[in-house]
C-alpha positions as CSV (number, residue, x, y, z in Angstrom):
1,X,6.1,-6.5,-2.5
2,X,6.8,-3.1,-3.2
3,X,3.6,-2.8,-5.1
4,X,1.3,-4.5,-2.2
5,X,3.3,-2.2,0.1
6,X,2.0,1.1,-2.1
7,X,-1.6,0.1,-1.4
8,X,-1.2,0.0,2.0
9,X,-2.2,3.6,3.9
10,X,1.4,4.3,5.4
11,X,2.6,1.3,4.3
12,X,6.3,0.8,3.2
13,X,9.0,-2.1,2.1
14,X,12.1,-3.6,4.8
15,X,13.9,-5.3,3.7
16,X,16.1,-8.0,6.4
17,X,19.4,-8.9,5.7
18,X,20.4,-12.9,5.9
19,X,16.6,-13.7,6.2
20,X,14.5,-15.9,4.5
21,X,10.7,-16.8,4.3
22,X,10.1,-16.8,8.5
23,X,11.0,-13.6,9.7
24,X,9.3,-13.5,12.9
25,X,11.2,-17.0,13.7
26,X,15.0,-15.9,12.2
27,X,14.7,-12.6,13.4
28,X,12.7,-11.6,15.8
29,X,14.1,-8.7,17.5
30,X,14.3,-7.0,14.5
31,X,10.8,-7.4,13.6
32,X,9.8,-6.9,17.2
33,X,11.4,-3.6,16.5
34,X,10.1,-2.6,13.2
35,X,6.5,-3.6,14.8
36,X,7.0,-0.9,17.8
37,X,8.7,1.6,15.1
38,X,5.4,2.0,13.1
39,X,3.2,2.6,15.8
40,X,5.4,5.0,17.4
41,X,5.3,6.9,13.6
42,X,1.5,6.6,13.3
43,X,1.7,8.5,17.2
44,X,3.6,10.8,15.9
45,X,1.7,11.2,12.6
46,X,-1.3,11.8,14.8
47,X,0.6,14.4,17.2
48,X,2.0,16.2,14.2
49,X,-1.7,16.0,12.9
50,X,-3.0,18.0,15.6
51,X,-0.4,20.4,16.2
52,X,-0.9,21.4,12.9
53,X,-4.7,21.6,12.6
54,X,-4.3,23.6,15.9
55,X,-2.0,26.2,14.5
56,X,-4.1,26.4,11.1
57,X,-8.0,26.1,12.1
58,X,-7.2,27.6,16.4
59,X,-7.2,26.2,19.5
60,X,-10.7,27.2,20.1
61,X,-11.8,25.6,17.2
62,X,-9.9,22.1,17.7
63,X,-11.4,22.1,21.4
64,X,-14.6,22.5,20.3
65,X,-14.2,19.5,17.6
66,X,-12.7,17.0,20.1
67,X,-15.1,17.9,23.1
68,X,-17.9,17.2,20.5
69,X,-16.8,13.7,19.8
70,X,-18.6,10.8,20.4
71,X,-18.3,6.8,19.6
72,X,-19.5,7.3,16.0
73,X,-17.6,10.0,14.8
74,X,-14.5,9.6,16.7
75,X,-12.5,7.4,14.2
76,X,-13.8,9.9,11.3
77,X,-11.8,12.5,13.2
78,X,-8.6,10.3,14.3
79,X,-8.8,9.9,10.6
80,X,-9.0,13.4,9.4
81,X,-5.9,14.6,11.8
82,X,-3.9,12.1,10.4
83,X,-4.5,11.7,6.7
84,X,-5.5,15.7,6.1
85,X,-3.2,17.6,8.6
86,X,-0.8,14.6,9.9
87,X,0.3,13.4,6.3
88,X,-1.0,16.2,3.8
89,X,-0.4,19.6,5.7
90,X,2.7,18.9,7.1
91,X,4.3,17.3,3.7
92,X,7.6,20.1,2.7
93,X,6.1,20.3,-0.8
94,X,3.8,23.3,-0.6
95,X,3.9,26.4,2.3
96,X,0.7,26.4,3.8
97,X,-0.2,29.8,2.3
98,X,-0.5,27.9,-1.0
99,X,-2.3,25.5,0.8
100,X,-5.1,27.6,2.0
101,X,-5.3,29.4,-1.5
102,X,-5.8,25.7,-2.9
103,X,-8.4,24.8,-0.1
104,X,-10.8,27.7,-0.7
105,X,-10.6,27.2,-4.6
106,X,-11.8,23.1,-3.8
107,X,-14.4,24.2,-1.5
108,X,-15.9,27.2,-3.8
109,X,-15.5,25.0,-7.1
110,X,-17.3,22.2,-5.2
111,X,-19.9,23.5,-3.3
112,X,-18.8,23.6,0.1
113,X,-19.7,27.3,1.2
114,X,-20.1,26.0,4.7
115,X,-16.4,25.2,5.4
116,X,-15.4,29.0,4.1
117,X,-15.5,30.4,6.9
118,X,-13.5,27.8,9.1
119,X,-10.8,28.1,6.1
120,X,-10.9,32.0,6.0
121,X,-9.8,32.3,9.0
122,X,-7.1,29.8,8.1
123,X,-6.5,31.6,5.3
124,X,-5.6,34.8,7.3
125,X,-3.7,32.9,9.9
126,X,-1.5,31.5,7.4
127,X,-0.6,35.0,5.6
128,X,-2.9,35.9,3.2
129,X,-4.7,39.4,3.1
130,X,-8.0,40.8,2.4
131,X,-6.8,42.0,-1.2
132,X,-5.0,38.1,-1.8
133,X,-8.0,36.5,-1.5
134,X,-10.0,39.1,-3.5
135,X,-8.2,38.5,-6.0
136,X,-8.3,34.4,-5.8
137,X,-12.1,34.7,-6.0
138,X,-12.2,37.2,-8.9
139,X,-9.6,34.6,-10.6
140,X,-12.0,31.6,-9.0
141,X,-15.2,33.6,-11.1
142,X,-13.3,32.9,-14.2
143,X,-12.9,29.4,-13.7
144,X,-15.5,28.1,-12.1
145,X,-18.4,30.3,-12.5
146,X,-19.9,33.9,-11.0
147,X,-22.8,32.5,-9.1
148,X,-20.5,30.5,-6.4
149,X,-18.4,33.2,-6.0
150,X,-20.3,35.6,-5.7
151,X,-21.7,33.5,-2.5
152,X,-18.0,33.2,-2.0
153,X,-17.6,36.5,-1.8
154,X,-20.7,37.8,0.4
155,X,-18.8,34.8,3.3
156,X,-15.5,36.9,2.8
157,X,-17.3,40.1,3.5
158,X,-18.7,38.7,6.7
159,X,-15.8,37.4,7.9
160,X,-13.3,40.1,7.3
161,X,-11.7,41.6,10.2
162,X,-12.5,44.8,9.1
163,X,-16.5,44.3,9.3
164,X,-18.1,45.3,12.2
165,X,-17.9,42.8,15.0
166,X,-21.4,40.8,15.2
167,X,-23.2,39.1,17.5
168,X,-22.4,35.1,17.5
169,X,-26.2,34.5,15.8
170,X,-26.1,37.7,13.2
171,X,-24.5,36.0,10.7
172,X,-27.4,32.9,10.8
173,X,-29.1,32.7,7.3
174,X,-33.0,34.0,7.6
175,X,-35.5,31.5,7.3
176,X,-39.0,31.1,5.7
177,X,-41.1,28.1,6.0
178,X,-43.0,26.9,3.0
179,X,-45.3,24.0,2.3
180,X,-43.1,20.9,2.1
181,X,-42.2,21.4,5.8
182,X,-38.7,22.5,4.9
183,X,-37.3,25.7,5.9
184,X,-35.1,27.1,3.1
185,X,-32.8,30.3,3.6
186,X,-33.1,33.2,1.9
187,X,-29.3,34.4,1.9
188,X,-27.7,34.4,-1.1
189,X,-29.3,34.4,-4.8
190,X,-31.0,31.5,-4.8
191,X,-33.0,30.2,-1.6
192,X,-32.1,26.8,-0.8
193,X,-32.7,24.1,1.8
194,X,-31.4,23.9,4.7
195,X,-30.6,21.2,7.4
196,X,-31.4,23.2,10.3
197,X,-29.7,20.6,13.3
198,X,-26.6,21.4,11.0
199,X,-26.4,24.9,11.4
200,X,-24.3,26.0,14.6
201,X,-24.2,29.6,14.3
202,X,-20.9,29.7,14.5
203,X,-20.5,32.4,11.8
204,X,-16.9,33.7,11.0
């Protein structure tokens, strides 16, 4: 049971005292009340969720996420407040400034420069300086390679507090069309392809 319970998301073992095979039928009002207990934890999990993603990522930037919402994508974000920041973030294990140092090492070492400056920010909210996460990219280029962090570190430079404030486009990749049809953006190294409905503009 325990096993079966394990592989269950949230899922966990009670065990009734004096009852047999037929819970429901010997003992109703206790199962009536473990019933009502777990969906009053998965509310909570979900409140705790976004309390946390609000203190970590802004109110701003939670606001902006839930009025975007629509029918198809609003289970992937019920999902993501309470797996990620409902029953990851809030775990006693870690402090979240180790947290956001272990998030920007996943995103740079994976390939996700897009979600550095969202976690940046983080970053700073949850403690950590300019010079602290200088030196976790100059550790990062070590470990996972010069070429994404240098890209790493041309994001951080844009979105330190001590750069000049911007306009809300300035920070936008230029863009060149070629023959394919695809515009690719010459920021960075390397030009690459972009998906230009993705980019918001949002900068840092």
């Amino acid at each position: 049971m325990r096993q079966i319970a394990f592989g269950v998301g949230d899922g966990r073992v009670e065990v009734l005292d004096e009852v047999g095979h037929l819970a429901p039928v010997e003992a109703p009002e206790q199962v009536a009340d473990l019933i009502l207990s777990r969906i009053n934890t998965r509310d909570n999990v979900y409140e705790a969720g976004i309390a946390v993603r609000r203190e970590v990522l802004g109110d701003a930037h939670v606001d902006r996420i839930i009025a975007e919402k629509t029918d198809f994508t609003s289970d992937f974000e019920d999902m993501i407040t309470r797996y990620a920041w409902g029953s990851v973030w809030t775990r006693p294990g870690l402090d979240r400034r180790s947290r956001s140092m272990i998030t920007l090492s996943a995103l740079v070492a994976c390939g996700h420069p897009d979600y550095l400056p969202m976690h940046l920010r983080a970053a700073r909210r949850n403690g950590l300086s300019n010079d602290e996460i200088k030196e976790l990219l100059m550790h990062l280029a070590i470990y996972v390679g010069v070429p994404e962090v240098n890209y790493a570190f041309q994001i951080a430079k844009r979105c330190s507090p001590t750069t000049t404030k911007k306009k809300p486009h300035d920070d936008a990749p230029q863009f060149s069309a070629v023959a394919d049809g695809r515009l690719y953006a010459t920021e960075g190294r390397f030009p690459r392809a972009v998906d230009v409905v993705k980019y918001t503009g949002a900068g840092c």
